[in-house]
Phi, psi and omega in degrees: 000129171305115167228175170341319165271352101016295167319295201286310176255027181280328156313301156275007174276333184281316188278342152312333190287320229252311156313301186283032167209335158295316171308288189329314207248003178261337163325265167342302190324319183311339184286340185196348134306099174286124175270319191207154161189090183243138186237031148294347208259151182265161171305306204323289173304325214267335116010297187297293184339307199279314182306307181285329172303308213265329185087055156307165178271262189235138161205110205268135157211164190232175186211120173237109196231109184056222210257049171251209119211113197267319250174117182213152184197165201219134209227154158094214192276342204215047189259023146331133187268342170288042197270128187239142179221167155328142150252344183056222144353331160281022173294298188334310222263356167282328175269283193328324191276329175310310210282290154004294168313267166359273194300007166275305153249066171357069175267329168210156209254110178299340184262352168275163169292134146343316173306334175278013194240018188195145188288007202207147173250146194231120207252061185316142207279344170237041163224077203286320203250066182213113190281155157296109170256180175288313185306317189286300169300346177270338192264355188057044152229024166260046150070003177263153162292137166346305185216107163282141193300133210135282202293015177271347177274325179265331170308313202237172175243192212304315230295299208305334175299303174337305190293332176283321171303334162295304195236347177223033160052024171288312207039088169277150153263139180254136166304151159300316174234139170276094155338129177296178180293327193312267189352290194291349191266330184274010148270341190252353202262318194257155186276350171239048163245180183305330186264003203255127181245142161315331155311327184296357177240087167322251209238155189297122185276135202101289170359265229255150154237143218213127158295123181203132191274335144357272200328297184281357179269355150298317167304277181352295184318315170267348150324289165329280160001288194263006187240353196045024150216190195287177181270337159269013162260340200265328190266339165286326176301312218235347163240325198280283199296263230295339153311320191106356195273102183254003163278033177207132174189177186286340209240143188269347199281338215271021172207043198313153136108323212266317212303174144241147181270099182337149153193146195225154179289132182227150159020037176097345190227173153316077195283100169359125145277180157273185136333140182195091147341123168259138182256022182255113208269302245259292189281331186195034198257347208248166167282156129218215175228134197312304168334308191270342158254019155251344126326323188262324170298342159282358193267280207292354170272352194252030182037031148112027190244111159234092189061271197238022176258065192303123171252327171216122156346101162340300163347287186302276162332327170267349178283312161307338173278353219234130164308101177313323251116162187252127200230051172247155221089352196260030234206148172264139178063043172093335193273129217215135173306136132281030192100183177251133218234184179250084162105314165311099195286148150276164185199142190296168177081015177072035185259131168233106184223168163220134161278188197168140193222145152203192202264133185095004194208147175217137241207147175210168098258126207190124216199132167219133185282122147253131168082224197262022225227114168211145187256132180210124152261173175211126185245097151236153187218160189270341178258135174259185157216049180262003164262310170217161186328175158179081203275348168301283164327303176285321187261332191225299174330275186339280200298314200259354154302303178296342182278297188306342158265338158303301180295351152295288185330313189286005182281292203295170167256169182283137152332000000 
């Protein structure tokens, strides 16, 4: 049943979906749409040049050509590179690497139920005997939904829901008690818990491919599980420190001075968010920095190698790259999915990326091989659209930034 939160936040629960495969598929545009190209203009202006047509805010991005980061540059009000915003969605490919790591030391079976690794069991109620694997949860098929009911309560916290319920007219209800995560997933997962609605369940699993940040906030969940530690204590330890990347975490205060400040288009202008914690560790919770996630993408292009550091088995890195099913047809505007990888979407022409939305923020990572040759950018900017429309941004900002730094990256040379 639909209630007040639902209302409020359906809207963003579908264009976070619907974002995070547009930042992604906007990729591609780069192979073969030219937006402007004058070759008087530096990446730099041509950057500035688009940012002031939309009145963007703030934006960081980096060029990466094979085991580099050759070009970085920081544009706006907030243009320090140390600058850390949301990432959203590219959380994922931070849970997809935990998860990896496990199945490497074989600590868990990608082919196994689910069931076996956690204390509850998780069943779709009209495929009883069809188990939930990991392999399903990193590909997005095991048929649970995206935003299961509920999880925008579990996503954000007391203060920020108030603040929406304030200025933006949400009428939120707050739990009383706020559930650990065991709680909320097994309320929201088994058909007699507390939190659990039949919407919460989707599409046949193994079947069907269904996006879905559940799925990955249940990975998190088995991280937990099988490491005996939190799931930000398991990434930081096993991923965050052997990179260096000491601009990223979950909790903004842990970056006073640093944020970048949300902002989504409201009525012709930039509209403030506050600071805000996401708790969804696992699908859209963590912060960086451009800097810092050219690290961890040069790490998945370098066959799990970032200078003298193995986070993962060449072996392993290819296997996440390597296509699950085939998915074609699914792509927008002409542009097509080449299958789905493990936590990795693939896309033709060898382009691989994942995206990422929250509300104020928008996120890319992205890498493609030519030749003997491979180009990876990393894109963040402080304006979203996960509230409200914003089609400057999405349809003509986005798509030609991406062009524009691909079409840098092939230039330059490697370090």
């Amino acid at each position: 049943m639909k209630n007040a939160i639902d209302k409020f936040w359906l809207l963003m629960n579908k264009k976070i979906v619907a974002l995070v495969i547009i930042a992604i598929l906007v990729v591609a545009i780069a192979a073969g749409i030219i937006f402007f190209s004058s070759q008087e203009e530096t990446v730099d202006s041509r950057i500035q040049n688009l940012m002031e047509q939309g009145d963007v805010p703030s934006l960081a991005a980096g060029i990466i050509v094979n085991d580099a980061m050759v070009w970085s540059s920081g544009f706006g009000e907030q243009s320090d590179l140390d600058t850390v915003y949301m990432i959203g969605s590219v959380t994922k490919m931070f849970t997809a690497t935990a998860i990896m790591q496990l199945y490497e030391n074989d600590i868990l079976d990608l082919d196994a139920d689910i069931n076996d690794y956690i204390p509850f069991s998780v069943r779709h109620p009209d495929f009883p005997n069809t188990p939930i694997t990991i392999r399903m949860l990193l590909s997005h098929r095991s048929g649970i939904a995206d935003e299961v009911s509920n999880k925008t309560l579990w996503d954000f916290s007391a203060d920020m829901i108030n603040w929406a319920n304030d200025n933006l007219e949400a009428n939120i209800k707050l739990w009383d008690t706020r559930p650990t995560l065991e709680e909320f997933l097994e309320g929201s997962i088994t058909p007699s818990g507390k939190y659990y609605s039949p919407d919460n369940w989707d599409s046949q699993p193994e079947t069907d491919w269904e996006y879905s940040s559940t799925g990955y906030l249940l990975l998190a969940y088995v991280v937990e599980q099988l490491s005996d530690q939190s799931f930000s204590e398991y990434l930081q330890q096993n991923v965050l420190s052997p990179l260096d990347m000491q601009s990223t975490g979950y909790d903004y205060a842990d970056f006073a001075g640093r944020n970048a400040i949300p902002y989504e288009w409201r009525d012709n202008v930039n509209f403030e968010y506050p600071l805000y914690n996401q708790y969804d560790l696992g699908g859209g919770g963590l912060r960086s920095t451009v800097g810092d996630l050219s690290d961890f993408l040069i790490a998945h292009m370098n066959q799990g190698q970032y200078h003298n550091t193995l986070i993962l088995q060449p072996d392993i890195v290819d296997l996440m790259q390597t296509s699950q099913f085939s998915m074609f047809g699914h792509g927008f505007g002409g542009f097509s999915f080449a299958g789905y990888g493990l936590g990795w979407p693939l896309y033709q022409d060898q382009i691989i990326a994942h995206g990422g939305a929250a509300p104020g923020y928008l996120a890319d990572i992205a890498f493609k091989t030519e030749g003997n040759s491979k180009f990876g950018i990393v894109l963040l900017l402080n304006r979203g659209a996960s509230l409200v429309e914003d089609n400057y941004l999405v349809n003509t900002f986005l798509p030609a930034v991406i062009n524009i730094l691909f079409d840098e990256a092939a230039q330059l040379p490697s370090t």
